[in-house]
C-alpha positions in Angstrom: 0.0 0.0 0.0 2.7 2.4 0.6 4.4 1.8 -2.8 1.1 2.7 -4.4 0.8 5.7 -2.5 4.3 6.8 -3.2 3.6 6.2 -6.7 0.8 8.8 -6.2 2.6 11.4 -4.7 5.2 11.3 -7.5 2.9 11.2 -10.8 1.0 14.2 -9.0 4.3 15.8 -8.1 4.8 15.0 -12.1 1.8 16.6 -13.6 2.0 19.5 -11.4 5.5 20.4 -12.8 4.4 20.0 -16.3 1.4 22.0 -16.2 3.3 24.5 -14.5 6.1 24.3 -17.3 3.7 25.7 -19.7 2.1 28.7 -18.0 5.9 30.1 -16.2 6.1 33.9 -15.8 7.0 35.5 -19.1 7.8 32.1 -21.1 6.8 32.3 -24.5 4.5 29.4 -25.4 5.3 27.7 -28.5 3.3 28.9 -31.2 0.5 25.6 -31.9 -2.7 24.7 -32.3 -2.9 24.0 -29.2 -3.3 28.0 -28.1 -6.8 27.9 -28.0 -6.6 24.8 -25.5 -3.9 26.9 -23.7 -5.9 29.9 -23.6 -9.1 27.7 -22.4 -7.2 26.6 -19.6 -5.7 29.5 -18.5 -9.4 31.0 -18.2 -10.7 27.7 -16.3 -7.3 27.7 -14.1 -7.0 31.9 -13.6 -3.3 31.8 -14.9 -1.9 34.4 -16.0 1.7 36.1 -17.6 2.5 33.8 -20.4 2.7 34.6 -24.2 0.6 33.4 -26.5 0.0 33.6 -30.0 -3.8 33.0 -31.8 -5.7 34.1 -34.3 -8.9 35.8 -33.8 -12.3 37.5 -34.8 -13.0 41.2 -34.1 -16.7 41.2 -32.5 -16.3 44.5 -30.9 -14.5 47.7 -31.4 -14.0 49.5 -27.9 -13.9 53.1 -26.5 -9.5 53.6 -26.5 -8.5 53.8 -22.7 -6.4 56.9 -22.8 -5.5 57.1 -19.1 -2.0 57.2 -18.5 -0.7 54.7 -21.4 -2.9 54.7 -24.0 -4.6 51.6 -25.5 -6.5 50.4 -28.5 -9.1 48.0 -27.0 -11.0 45.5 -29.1 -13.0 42.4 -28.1 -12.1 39.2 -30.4 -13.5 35.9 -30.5 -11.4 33.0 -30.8 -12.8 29.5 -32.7 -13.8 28.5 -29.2 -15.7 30.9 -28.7 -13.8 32.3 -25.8 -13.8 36.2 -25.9 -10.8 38.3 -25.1 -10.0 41.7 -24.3 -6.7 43.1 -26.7 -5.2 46.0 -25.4 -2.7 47.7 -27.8 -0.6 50.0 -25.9 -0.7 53.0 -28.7 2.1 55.1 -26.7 4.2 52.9 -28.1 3.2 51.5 -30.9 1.0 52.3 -34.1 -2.5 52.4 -33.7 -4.5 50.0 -36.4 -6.5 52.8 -37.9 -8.5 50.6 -40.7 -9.5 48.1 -37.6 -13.4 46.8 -38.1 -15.7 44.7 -36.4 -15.7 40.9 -38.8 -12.1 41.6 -39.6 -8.8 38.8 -38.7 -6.6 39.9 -36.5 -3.3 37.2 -35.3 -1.8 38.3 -32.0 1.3 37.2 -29.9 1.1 39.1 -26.5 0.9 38.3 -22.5 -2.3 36.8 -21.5 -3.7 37.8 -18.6 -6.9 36.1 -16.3 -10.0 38.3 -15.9 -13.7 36.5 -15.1 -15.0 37.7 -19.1 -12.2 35.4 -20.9 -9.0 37.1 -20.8 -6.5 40.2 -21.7 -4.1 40.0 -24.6 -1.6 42.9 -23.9 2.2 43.7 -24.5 1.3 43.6 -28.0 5.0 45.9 -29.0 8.2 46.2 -28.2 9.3 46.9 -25.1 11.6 49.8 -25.1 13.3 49.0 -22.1 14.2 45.6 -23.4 13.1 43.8 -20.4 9.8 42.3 -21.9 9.3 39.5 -25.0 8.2 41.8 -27.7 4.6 41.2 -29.3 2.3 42.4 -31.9 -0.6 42.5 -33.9 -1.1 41.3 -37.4 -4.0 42.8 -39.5 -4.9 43.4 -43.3 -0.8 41.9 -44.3 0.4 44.9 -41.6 2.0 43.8 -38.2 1.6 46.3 -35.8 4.4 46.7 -33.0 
């Protein structure tokens, strides 16, 4: 009986240290078709800080949020169905003018948890150099 439970212990020990792999503080994530699963369960589990990359549907142009940085915000919709929040720091990099509602937008950016789906940001560069650079792909344009 102890040998089982030992064995116990150590596959949970096991699983915990691969899911944890994936969702480590500022680790990209390989770019897969597996984001989508990735971004489910970072909504399910509340994780947060990891890059991800995805492809997405426009379903809602948003007010910008012009206090202190500003931001393009847009609401996409992912195959899924799983909604998320993008908010495209416009300080510091170009804001997608030509941006509708229907349109395809790609992403790579930091996830982060909220209880309607999920925030992509740190869609640019990072000036400081401290940060993984992302973006935003739209209309053959990457945005950065």
């Amino acid at each position: 009986m102890k040998k089982l439970l030992i064995i116990i212990v150590v596959a949970i020990l096991y699983v915990g240290t691969i899911n944890n792999v994936s969702y480590a503080v500022g680790e990209a994530v390989a770019v897969s078709q597996n984001s989508e699963q990735l971004l489910a369960e970072a909504y399910k589990t509340q994780r947060s800080d990891f890059q991800v990359q995805g492809t997405a549907s426009v379903v809602k142009l948003l007010p910008d949020d012009n206090n202190g940085s500003r931001h393009q915000r847009f609401l996409v919709r992912l195959n899924s169905g799983q909604t998320l929040l993008i908010a495209h720091n416009t300080s510091l990099a170009a804001r997608i003018d030509d941006l509708k509602e229907g349109d395809s937008v790609e992403f790579y950016g930091e996830y982060e948890w909220n209880n309607k789906g999920g925030v992509i940001h740190w869609t640019h560069r990072d000036p400081k150099g401290h940060h993984v650079s992302g973006w935003i792909k739209h209309a053959d344009r990457t945005f950065q």
